[in-house]
PDBQT receptor file of N, H, CA, C and O in Angstrom, charges set to zero:
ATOM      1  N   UNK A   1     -13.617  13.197  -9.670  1.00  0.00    +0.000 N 
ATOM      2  CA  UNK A   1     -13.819  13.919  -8.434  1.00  0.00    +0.000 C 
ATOM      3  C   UNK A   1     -12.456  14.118  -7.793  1.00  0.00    +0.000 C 
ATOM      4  O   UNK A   1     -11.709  13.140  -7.802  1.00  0.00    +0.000 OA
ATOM      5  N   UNK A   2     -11.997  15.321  -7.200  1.00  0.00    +0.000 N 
ATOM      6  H   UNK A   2     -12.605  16.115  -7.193  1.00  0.00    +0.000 HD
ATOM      7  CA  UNK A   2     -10.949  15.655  -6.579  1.00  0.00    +0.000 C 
ATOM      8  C   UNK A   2     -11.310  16.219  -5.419  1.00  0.00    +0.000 C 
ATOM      9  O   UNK A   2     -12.189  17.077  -5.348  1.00  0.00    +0.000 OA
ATOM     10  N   UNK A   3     -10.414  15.610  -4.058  1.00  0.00    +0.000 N 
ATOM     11  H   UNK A   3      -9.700  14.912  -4.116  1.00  0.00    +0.000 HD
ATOM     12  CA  UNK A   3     -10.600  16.113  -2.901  1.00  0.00    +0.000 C 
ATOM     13  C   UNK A   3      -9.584  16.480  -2.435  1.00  0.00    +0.000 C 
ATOM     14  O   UNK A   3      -8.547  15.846  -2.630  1.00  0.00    +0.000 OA
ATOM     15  N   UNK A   4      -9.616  17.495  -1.769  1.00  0.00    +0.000 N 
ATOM     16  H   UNK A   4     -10.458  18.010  -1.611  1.00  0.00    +0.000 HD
ATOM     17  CA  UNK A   4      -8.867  18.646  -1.071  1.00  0.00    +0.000 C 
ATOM     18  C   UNK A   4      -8.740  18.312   0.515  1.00  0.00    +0.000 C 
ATOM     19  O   UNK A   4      -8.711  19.291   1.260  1.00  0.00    +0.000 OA
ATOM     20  N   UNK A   5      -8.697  17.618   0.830  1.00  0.00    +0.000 N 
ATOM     21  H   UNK A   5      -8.720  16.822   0.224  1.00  0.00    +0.000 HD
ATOM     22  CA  UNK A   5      -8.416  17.459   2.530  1.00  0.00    +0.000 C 
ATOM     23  C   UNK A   5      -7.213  17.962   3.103  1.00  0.00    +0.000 C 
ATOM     24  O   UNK A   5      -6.114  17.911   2.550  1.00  0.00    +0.000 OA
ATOM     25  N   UNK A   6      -7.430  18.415   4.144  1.00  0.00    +0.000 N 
ATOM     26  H   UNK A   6      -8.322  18.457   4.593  1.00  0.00    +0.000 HD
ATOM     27  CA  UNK A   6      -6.227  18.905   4.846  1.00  0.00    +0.000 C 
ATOM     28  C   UNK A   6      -5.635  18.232   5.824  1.00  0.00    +0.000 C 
ATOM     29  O   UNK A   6      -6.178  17.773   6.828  1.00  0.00    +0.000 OA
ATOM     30  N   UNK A   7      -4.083  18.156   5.403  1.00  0.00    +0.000 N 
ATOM     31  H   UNK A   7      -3.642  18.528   4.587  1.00  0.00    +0.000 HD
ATOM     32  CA  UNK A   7      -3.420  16.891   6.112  1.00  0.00    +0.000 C 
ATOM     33  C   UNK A   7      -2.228  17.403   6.518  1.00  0.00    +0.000 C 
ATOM     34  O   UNK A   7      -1.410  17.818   5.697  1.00  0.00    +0.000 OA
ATOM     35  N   UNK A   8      -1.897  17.434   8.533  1.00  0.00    +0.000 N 
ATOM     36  H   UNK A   8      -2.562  17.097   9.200  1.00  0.00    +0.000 HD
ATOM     37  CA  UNK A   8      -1.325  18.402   8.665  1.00  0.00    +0.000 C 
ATOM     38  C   UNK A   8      -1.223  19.589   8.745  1.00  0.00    +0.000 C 
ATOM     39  O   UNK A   8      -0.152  19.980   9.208  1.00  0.00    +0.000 OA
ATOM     40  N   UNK A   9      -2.191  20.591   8.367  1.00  0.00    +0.000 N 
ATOM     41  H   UNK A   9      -3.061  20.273   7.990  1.00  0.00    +0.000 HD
ATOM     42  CA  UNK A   9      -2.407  21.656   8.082  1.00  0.00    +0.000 C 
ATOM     43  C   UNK A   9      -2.042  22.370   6.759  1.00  0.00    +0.000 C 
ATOM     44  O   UNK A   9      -1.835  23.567   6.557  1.00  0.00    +0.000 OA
ATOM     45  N   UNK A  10      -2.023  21.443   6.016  1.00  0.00    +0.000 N 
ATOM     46  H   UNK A  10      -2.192  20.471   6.181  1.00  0.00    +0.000 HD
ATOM     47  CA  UNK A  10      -1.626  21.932   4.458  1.00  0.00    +0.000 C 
ATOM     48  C   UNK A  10      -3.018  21.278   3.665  1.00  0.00    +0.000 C 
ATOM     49  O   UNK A  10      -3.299  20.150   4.070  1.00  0.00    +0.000 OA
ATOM     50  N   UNK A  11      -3.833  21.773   2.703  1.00  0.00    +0.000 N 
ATOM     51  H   UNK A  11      -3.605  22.689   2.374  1.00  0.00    +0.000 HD
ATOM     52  CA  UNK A  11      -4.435  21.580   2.228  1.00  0.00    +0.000 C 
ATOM     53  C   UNK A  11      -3.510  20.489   0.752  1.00  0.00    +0.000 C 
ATOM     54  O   UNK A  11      -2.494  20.992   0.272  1.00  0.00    +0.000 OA
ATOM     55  N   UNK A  12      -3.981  19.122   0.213  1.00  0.00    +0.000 N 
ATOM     56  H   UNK A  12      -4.806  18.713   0.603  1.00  0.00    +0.000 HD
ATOM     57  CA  UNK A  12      -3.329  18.820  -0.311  1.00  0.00    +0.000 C 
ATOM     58  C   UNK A  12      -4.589  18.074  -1.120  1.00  0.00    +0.000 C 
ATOM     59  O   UNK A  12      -5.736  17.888  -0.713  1.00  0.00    +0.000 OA
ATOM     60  N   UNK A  13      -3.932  17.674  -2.530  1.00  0.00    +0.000 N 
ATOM     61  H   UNK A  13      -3.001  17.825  -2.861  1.00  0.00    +0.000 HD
ATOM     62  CA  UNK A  13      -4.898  17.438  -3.187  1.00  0.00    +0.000 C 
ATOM     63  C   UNK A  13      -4.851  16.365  -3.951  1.00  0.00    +0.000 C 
ATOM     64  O   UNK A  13      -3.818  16.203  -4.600  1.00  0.00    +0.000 OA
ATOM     65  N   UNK A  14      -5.953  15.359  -4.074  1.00  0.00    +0.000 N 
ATOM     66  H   UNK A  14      -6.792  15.491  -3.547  1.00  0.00    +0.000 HD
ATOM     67  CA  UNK A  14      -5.817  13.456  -4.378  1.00  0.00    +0.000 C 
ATOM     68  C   UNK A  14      -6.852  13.539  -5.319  1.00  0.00    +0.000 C 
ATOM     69  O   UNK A  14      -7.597  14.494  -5.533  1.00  0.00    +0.000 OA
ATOM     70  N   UNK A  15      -6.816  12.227  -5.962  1.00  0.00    +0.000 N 
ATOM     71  H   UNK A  15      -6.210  11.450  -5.788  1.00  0.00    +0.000 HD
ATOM     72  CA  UNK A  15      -7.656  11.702  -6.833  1.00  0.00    +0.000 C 
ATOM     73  C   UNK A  15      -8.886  10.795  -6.144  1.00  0.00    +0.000 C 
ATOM     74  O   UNK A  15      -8.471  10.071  -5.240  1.00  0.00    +0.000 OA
ATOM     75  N   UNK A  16      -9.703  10.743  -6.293  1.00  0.00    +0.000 N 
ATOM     76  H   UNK A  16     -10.040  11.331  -7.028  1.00  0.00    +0.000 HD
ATOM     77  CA  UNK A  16     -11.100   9.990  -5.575  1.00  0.00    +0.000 C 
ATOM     78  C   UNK A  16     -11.923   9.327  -7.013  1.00  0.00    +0.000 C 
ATOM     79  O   UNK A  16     -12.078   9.844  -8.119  1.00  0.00    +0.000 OA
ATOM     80  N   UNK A  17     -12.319   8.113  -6.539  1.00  0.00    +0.000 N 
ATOM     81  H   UNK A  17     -12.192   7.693  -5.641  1.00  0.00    +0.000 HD
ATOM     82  CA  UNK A  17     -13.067   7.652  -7.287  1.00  0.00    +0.000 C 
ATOM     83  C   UNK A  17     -14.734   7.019  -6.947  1.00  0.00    +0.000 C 
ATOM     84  O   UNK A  17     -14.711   5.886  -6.466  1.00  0.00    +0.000 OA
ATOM     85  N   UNK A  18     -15.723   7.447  -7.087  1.00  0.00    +0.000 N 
ATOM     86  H   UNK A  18     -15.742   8.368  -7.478  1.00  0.00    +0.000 HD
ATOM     87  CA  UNK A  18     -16.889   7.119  -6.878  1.00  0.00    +0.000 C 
ATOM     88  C   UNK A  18     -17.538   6.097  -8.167  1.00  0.00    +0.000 C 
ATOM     89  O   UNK A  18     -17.540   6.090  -9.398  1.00  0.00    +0.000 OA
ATOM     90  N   UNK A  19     -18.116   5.195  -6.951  1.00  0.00    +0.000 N 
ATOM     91  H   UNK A  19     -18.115   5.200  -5.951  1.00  0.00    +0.000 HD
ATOM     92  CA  UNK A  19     -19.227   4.324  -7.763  1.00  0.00    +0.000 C 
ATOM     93  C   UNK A  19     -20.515   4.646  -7.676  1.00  0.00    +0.000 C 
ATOM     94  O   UNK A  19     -20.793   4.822  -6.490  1.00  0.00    +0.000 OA
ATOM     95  N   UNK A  20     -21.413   4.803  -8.360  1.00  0.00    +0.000 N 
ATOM     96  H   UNK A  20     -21.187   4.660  -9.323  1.00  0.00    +0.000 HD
ATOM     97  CA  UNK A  20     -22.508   4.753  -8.399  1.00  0.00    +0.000 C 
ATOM     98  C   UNK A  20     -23.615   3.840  -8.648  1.00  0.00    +0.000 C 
ATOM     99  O   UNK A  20     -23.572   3.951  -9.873  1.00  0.00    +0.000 OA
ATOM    100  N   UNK A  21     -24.367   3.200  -8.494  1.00  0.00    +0.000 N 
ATOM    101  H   UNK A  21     -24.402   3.109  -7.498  1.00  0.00    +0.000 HD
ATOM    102  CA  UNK A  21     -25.170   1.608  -8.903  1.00  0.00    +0.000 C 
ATOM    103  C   UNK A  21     -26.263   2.049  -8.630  1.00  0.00    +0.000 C 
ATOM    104  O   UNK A  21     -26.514   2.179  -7.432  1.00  0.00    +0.000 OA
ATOM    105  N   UNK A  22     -27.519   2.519  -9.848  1.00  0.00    +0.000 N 
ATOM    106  H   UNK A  22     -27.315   2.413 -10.821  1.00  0.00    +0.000 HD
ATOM    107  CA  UNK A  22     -28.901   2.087  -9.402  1.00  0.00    +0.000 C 
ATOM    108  C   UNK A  22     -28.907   0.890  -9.456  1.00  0.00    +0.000 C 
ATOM    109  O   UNK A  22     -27.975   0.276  -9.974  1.00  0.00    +0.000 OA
ATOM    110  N   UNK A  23     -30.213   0.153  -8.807  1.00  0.00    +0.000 N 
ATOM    111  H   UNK A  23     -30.970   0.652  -8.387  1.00  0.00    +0.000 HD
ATOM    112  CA  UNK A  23     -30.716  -1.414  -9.389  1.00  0.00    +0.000 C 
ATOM    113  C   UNK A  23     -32.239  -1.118  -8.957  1.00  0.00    +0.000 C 
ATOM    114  O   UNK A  23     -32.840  -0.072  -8.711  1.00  0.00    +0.000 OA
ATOM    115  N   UNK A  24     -32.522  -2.144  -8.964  1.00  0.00    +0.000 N 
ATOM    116  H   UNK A  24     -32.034  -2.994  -9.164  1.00  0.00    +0.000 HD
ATOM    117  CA  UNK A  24     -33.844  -2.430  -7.804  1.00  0.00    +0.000 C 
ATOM    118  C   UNK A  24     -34.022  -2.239  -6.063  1.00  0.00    +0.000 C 
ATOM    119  O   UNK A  24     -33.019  -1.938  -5.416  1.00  0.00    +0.000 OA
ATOM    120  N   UNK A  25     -35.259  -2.421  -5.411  1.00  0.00    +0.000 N 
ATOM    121  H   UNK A  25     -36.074  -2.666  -5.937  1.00  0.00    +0.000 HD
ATOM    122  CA  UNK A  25     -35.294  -2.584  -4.610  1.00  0.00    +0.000 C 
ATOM    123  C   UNK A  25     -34.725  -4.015  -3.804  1.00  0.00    +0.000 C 
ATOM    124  O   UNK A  25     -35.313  -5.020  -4.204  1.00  0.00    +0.000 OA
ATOM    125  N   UNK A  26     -33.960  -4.204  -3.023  1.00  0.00    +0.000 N 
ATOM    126  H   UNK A  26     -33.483  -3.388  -2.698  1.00  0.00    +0.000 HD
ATOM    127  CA  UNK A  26     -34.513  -5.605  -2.382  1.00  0.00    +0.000 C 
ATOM    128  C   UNK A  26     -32.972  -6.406  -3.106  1.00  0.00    +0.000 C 
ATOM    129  O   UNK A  26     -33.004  -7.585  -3.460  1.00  0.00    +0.000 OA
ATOM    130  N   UNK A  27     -31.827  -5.630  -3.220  1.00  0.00    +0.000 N 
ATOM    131  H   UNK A  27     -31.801  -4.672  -2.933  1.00  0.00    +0.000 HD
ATOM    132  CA  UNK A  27     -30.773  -5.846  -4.351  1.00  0.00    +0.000 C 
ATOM    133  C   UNK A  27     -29.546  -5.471  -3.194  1.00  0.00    +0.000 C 
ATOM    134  O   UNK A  27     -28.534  -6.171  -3.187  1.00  0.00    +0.000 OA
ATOM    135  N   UNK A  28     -29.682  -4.401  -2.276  1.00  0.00    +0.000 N 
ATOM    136  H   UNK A  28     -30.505  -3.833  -2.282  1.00  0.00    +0.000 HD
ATOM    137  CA  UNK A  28     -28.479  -3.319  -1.625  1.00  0.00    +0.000 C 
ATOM    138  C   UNK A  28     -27.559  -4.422  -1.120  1.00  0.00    +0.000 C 
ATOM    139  O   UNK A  28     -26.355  -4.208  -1.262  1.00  0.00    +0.000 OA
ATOM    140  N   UNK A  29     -28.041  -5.903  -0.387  1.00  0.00    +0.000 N 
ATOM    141  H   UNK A  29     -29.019  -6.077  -0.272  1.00  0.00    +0.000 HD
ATOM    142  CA  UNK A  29     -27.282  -6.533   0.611  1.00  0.00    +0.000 C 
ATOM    143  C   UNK A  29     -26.238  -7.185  -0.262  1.00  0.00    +0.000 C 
ATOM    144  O   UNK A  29     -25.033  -7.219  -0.013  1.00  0.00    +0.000 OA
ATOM    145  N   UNK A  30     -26.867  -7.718  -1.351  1.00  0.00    +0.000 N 
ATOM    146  H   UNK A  30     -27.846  -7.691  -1.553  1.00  0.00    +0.000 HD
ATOM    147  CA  UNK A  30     -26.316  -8.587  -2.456  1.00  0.00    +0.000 C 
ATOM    148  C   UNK A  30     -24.857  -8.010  -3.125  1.00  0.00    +0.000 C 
ATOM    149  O   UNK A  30     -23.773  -8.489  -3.458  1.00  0.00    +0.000 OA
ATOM    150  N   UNK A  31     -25.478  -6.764  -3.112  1.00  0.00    +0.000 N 
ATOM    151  H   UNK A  31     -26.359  -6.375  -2.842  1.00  0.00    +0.000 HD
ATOM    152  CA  UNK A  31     -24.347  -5.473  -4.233  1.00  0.00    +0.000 C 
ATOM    153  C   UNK A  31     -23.247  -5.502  -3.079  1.00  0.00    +0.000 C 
ATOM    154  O   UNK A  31     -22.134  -5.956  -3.345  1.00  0.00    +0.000 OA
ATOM    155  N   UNK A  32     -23.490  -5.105  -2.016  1.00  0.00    +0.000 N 
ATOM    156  H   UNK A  32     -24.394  -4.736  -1.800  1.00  0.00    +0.000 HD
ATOM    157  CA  UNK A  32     -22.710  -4.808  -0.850  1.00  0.00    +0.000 C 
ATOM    158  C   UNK A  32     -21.460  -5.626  -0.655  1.00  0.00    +0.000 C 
ATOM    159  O   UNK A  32     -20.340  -5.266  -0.294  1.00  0.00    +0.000 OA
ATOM    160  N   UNK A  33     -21.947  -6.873  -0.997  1.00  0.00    +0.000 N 
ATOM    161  H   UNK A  33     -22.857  -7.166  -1.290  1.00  0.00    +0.000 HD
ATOM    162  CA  UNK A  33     -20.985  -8.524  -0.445  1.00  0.00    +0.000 C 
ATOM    163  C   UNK A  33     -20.620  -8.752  -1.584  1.00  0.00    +0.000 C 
ATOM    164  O   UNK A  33     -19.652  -9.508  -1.667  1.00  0.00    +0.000 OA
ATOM    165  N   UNK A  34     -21.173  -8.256  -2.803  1.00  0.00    +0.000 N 
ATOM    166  H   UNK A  34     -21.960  -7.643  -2.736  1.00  0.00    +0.000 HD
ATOM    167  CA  UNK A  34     -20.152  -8.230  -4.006  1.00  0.00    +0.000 C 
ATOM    168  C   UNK A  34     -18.881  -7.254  -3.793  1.00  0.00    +0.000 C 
ATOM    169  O   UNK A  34     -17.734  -7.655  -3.596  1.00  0.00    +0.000 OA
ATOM    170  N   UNK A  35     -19.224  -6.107  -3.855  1.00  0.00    +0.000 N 
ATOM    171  H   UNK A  35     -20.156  -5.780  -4.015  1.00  0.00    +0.000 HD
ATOM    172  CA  UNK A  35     -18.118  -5.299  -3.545  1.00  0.00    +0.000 C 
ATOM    173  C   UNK A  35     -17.121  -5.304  -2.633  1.00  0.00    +0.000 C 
ATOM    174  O   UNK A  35     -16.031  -4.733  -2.617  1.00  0.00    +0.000 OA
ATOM    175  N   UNK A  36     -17.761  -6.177  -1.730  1.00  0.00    +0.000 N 
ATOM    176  H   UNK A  36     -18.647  -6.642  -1.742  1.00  0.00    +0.000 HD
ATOM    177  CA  UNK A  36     -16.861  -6.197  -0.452  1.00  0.00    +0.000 C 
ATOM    178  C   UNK A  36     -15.757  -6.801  -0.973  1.00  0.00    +0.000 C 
ATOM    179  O   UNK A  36     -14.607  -6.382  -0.838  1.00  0.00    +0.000 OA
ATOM    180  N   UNK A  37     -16.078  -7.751  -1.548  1.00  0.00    +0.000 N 
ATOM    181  H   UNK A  37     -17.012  -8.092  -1.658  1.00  0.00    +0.000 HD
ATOM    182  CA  UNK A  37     -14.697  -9.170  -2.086  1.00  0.00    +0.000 C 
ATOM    183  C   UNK A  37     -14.042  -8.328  -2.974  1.00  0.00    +0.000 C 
ATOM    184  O   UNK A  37     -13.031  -8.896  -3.385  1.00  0.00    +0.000 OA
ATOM    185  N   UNK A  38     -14.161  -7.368  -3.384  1.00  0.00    +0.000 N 
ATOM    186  H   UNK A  38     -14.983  -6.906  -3.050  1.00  0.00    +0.000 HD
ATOM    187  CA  UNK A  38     -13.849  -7.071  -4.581  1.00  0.00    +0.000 C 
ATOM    188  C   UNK A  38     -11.738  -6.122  -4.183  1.00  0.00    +0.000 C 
ATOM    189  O   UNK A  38     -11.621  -5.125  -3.471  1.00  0.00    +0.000 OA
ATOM    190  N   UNK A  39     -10.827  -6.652  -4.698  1.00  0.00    +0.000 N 
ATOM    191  H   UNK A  39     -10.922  -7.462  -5.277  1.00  0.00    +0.000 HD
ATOM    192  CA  UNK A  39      -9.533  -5.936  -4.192  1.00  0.00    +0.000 C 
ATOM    193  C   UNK A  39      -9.321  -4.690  -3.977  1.00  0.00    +0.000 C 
ATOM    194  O   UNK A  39      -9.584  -4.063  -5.003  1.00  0.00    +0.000 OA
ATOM    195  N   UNK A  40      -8.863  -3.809  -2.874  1.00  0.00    +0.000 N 
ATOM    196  H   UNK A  40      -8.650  -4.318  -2.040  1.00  0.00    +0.000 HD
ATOM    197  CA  UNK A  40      -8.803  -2.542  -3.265  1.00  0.00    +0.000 C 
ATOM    198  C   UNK A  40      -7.521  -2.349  -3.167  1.00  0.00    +0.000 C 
ATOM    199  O   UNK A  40      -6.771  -2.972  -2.416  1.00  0.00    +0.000 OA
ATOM    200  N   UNK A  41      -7.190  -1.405  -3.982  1.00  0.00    +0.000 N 
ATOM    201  H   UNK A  41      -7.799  -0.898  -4.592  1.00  0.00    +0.000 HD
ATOM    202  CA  UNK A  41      -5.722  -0.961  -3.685  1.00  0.00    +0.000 C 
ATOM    203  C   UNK A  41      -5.708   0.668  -3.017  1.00  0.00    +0.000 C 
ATOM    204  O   UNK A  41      -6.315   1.680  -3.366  1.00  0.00    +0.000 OA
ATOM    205  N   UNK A  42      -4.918   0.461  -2.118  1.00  0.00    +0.000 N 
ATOM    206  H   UNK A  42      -4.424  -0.361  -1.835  1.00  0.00    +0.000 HD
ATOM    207  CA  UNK A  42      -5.049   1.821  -1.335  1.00  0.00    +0.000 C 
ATOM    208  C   UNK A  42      -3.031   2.516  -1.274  1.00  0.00    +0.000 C 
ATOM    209  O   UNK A  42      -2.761   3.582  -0.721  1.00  0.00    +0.000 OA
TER     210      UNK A  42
């Protein structure tokens, strides 16, 4: 996925990365507080 946001008034263009996770119902809070811990680099 590539996004185009405009920064400054110049349209400029980045790399994006999406996760996606089906599971079950009754799972979202669990997944959530996993990911949370999880490092990001920005």
């Amino acid at each position: 996925m590539t996004l185009q946001p405009k920064y400054k008034g110049k349209i400029v263009e980045e790399p994006e990365t999406v996760l996606i996770i089906k599971t079950q119902s009754g799972y979202r809070d669990e997944i959530e507080q996993v990911i949370g811990k999880l490092p990001i680099q920005i």
